[in-house]
Every structure is written in C-alpha cells, then in structure tokens.
N, C-alpha and C positions, 0 to 999 in steps of 0.2 A: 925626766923626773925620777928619782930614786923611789923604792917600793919601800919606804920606812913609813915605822907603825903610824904615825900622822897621817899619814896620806890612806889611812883605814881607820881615821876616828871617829868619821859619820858617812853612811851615803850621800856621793854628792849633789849638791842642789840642780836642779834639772830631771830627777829621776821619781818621781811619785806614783808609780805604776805600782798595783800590789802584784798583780801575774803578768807571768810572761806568756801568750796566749798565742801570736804569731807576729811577723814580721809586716803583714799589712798595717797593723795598727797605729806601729811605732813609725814615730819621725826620723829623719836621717840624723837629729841633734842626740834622739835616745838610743839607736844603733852604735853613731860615734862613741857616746858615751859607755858604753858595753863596751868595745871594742877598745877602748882605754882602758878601762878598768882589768881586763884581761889581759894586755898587756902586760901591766905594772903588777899582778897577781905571775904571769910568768915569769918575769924577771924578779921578782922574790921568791921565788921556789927555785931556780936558777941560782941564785945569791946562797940561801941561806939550808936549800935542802933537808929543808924539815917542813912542820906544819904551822899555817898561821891560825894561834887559837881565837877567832873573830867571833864564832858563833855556838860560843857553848852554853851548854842547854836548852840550844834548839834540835830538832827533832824531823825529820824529815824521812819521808814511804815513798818507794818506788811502787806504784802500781800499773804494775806492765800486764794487756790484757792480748800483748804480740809478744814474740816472741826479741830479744835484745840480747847480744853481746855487748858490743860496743858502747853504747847511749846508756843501759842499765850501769855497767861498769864503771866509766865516766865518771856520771852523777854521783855515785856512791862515794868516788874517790875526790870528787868536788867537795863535796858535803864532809870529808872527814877531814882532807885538810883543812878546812875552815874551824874545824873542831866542833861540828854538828852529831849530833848522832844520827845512822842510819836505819831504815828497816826495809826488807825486803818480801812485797807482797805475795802470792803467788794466787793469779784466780781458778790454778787447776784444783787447789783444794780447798779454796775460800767456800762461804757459804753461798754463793753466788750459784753454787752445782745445787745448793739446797732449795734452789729458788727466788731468793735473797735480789735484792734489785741495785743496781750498777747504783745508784744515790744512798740509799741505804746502804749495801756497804761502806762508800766513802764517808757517813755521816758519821757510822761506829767507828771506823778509826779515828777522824777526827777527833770523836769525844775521848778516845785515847791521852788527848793533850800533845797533840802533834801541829808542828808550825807549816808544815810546806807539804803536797802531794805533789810528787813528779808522774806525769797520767803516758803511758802511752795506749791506744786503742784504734779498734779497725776502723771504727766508726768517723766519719769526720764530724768537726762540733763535741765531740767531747767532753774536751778540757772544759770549753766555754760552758755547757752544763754544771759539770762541777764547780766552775768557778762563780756559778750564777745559785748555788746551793750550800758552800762553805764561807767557812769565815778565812778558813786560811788562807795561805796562796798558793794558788795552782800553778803550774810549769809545764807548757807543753811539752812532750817527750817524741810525738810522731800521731796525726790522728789521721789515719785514712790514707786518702791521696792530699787530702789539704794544707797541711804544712809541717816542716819541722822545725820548729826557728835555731834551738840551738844548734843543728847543723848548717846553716843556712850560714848564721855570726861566725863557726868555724870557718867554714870556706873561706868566708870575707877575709877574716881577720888572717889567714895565709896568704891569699892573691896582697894583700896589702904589705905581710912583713918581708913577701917577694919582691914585690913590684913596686912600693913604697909610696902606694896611693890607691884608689879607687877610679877616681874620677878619670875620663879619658880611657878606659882600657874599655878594648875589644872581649869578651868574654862568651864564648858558647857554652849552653848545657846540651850535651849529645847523648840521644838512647832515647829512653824511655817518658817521654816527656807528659806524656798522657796521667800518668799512674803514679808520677812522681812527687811526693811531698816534699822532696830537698829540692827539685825546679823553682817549686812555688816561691818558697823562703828564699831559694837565692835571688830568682828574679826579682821580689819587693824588697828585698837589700839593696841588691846594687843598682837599679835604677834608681832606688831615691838618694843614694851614692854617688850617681853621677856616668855610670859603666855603661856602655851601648850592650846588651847583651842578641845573645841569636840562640835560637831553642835548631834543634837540627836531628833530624831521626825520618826512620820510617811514614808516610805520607800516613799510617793506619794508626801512628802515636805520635803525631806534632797537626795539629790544628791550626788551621789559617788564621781563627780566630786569635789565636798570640798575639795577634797586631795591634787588637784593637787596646794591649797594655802599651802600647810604643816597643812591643819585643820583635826584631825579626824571624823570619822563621824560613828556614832552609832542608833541603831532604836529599842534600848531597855534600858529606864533609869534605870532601875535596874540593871541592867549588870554594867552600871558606877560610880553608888551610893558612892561607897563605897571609888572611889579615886579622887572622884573632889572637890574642897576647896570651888569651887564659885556655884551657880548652879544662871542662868538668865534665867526666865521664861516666854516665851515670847507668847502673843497675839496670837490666831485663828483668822487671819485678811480674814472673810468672804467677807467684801465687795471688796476685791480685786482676788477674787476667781470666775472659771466661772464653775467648775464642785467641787460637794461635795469629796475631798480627801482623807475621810474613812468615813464607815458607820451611824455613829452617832457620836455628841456629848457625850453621856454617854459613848461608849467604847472608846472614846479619852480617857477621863478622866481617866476610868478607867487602861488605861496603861502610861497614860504620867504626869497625875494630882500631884501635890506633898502635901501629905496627912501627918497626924502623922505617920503611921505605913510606910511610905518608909524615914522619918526623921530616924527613929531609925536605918536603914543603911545606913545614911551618917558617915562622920566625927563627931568628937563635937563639933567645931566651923565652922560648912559648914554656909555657906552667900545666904543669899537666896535675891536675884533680881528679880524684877519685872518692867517692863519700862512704863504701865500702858496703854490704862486702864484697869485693871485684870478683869477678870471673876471669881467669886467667886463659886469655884465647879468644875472649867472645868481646867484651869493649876495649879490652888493652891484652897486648903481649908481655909475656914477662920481661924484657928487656925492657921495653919501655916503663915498665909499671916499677921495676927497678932501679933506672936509669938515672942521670943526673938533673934530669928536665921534672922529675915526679916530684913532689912534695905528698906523698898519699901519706907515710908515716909523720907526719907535720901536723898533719890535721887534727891525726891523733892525739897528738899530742895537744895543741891548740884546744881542741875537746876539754880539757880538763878545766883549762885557764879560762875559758867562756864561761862554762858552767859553774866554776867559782864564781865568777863576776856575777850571772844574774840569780844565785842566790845570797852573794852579798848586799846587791842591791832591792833585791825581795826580801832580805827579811836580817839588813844587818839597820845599826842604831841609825834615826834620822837626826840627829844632834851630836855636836860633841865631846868629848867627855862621858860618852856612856853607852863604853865599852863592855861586852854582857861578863 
C-alpha cells in the first residue's frame, strides 16, 4: 500500500481505543493494526522526508516522572511530524516539589487545553490512574516494572520487517526479566502474535512462574542458542533493584553476555535486539551490538514510526474528510 494522504483520511475502523495503556489489553487484530499503520507512516517519511501535517492543533505533554532519552525524544519527534504541538514537562520543578498531587498536576495541564499526556512513572498503574481521571488520552510511556507498550510494538514491528512475520518464530528475552517493563509488552505482543517466546536469565530474575503465561523459561543461554530466530537483550536495570541478584557483573556477563563465540551457535540469520540503553560488555559485546545480525539502531528508528501510529490513532479524525 502506498503512504498517500488517503490512506491518513480517518483512523481505521477497528481501532476505538482512546489510550494506549499496555499491550495486555489489546487484541492481536489492534497490535496488527498499529503495526500497519507504522509501517505506512515509515514508508512516507522514507518517500517524502518531511513532515505529515495530520495533527495540527493538537497538543501533546510528555510527563516523564523517570528519567528518558530515548522514549521522551521519540515521542516528541512523533508528535511534531504529525504536526502536533509539543510540551515538555519536568517534575523536578513542577509544583509537585510544592506538595501538589500527581492527579492534580495532571488535571492543571489538562485544563491547559491539551489533547494527549504521554505518562512515564516508577509507579506501576499510573497511566491507568490518569487515564481513569482525564478526559484526554493517555499513552503509556514506561510504568514501573509493568509495561512499556510502545517499546514492546517497536521490537515487534523490527523482528517482523526482519523476518517478515511474527507467527512461528522462536524469540527469547534474556537479562533482566524480573524488573523488566519491555519483557512484559513484549511477551503480550508476541504471544497473541503467534511467537513461542523463552524468558532466560539469572534463576534470582526469571521466575518459574512465566509458564503459567504459556512462556518458557530457561537460566542457561546456551542451552537455547541454537533454536531461537530472535534473541532481545535486555538491560541490568540496577536502579530498580534493592539487593545485588548475582555475584558480579563480570560473571553475569560471562554467562548471559552475547559475544562472537556464542554467535557461532546461533542460527545464521538469528536477530539480535536490544531495547537500550545497552551496556557494552555486560549483555552484548561491541562486535556484536555492531555487527550485521543487530538491528539495535532499527528499533530506533522504528520508535518513531510506532509512536506516530498510536498517536494517529489516539487522537487523529474517526471520519473522512475531516482532516484537522
């Protein structure tokens, strides 16, 4: 399908969701659907290397109460190709130091005349507060350990323009699985996608319990090497950690790290994920993380095209002909 303005005249039918909250919620028909939609948003920024003006005079706040490179960035950069306006929150100086309450803040922006919060916070349940107290729409951005979705659709939406399906493929998250919000998203992706997936780490950060989603769960990468298509690399997320979960960094590494010599019993087209920020030496080596088999800067990009997509579809026209 070509990315011409038609095919941006209304959101499509199947999509009635006002927030994007996490990836449990949505069906595999509203995932696909995203996951088109990005698409066809990347392949018109590809084509045409400007901006698609879909969404002007809306209005859109990042309120990040963690800290973001990447995801704050992103969205911003979603948000203005679309031709939305941006604003960037900040709760170190917000009145929130004044006393000020995580809903009430969000309510006075709101009344600002703002169409979309993008939330990210330590807290899990978040968004869904917010989004159980505004009128706008909320977008998950990261809450806690419990989900990220728009990293979750990125991932997908790369193992797919790799591998040019979902369905059938082998896929591990390795690392940190305990503490991980991009595990969570990815796991309710790609199982309702069709993907066998295997969670794999430390016995102290992968839980037996995984099973009871239909996830396998494994606590030796090399044991799986050799029949996973996808391998996601995921973060040592210390700052959310209150006791050290193995002995050192270096023996992480050295059991879990993905290096050349554990490349040579993968597949020959294994896909190597990373959802970032990487540690270079501790889940991946630089060769690797560089190498032809990575797609880590993919996702990045991919990032942009997702995040277009589910604020097109949060908060572009449900009709046609009425273009803002």
């Amino acid at each position: 399908m070509n990315p011409e303005k038609h095919d941006f005249e209304a959101v499509p039918l199947g999509w009635n969701r006002r927030h994007l909250l996490s990836l449990e919620e949505l069906s595999a028909e509203e995932i696909t659907l995203i996951l088109d939609q990005a698409a066809l948003f990347k392949q018109a920024l590809v084509q045409r290397r400007t901006r698609l003006p879909l969404l002007p005079g809306k209005t859109c706040v990042t309120l990040f109460f963690e800290n973001s490179t990447r995801t704050r960035t992103s969205f911003s950069l979603a948000a203005r190709r679309l031709g939305a306006d941006t604003v960037d929150f900040s709760a170190a100086t917000s009145s929130l130091s004044k006393g000020e309450t995580f809903i009430d803040t969000a309510k006075n922006i709101e009344a600002m005349g703002i169409d979309a919060v993008i939330v990210r916070h330590r807290t899990p349940g978040a968004p869904q507060l917010l989004a159980a107290n505004l009128r706008c729409s909320v977008l998950n951005a990261g809450d806690g350990a419990h989900e990220h979705p728009t990293q979750g659709l990125l991932d997908i939406m790369t193992i797919r323009e790799r591998k040019g399906k979902i369905e059938g493929l082998t896929i591990a998250l390795v690392g940190d699985i305990a503490h991980s919000r991009t595990a969570r998203s990815n796991i309710w992706g790609l199982k309702k996608l069709g993907a066998q997936v295997i969670v794999c780490g430390p016995s102290t950060l992968v839980s037996p319990r995984w099973a009871e989603l239909g996830v396998e769960y494994s606590y030796s990468l090399d044991a799986i090497l050799p029949r996973v298509d996808v391998l996601n690399l995921l973060r040592i997320q210390f700052e959310r950690q209150y006791t050290r979960p193995f002995p050192s960094v270096r023996e992480y590494a050295h059991l879990y790290a993905m290096d050349r010599k554990r490349l040579e019993k993968t597949k020959p087209d294994i896909l190597i994920l990373a959802p970032g920020p990487i540690n270079r030496g501790v889940e991946v080596t630089p060769d690797v993380a560089d190498g032809p088999h990575s797609a880590i800067l993919e996702q990045v990009t991919n990032g942009v095209a997702v995040r277009m997509a589910a604020l097109w579809l949060l908060l572009g026209p449900k009709e046609k002909g009425k273009l803002f």
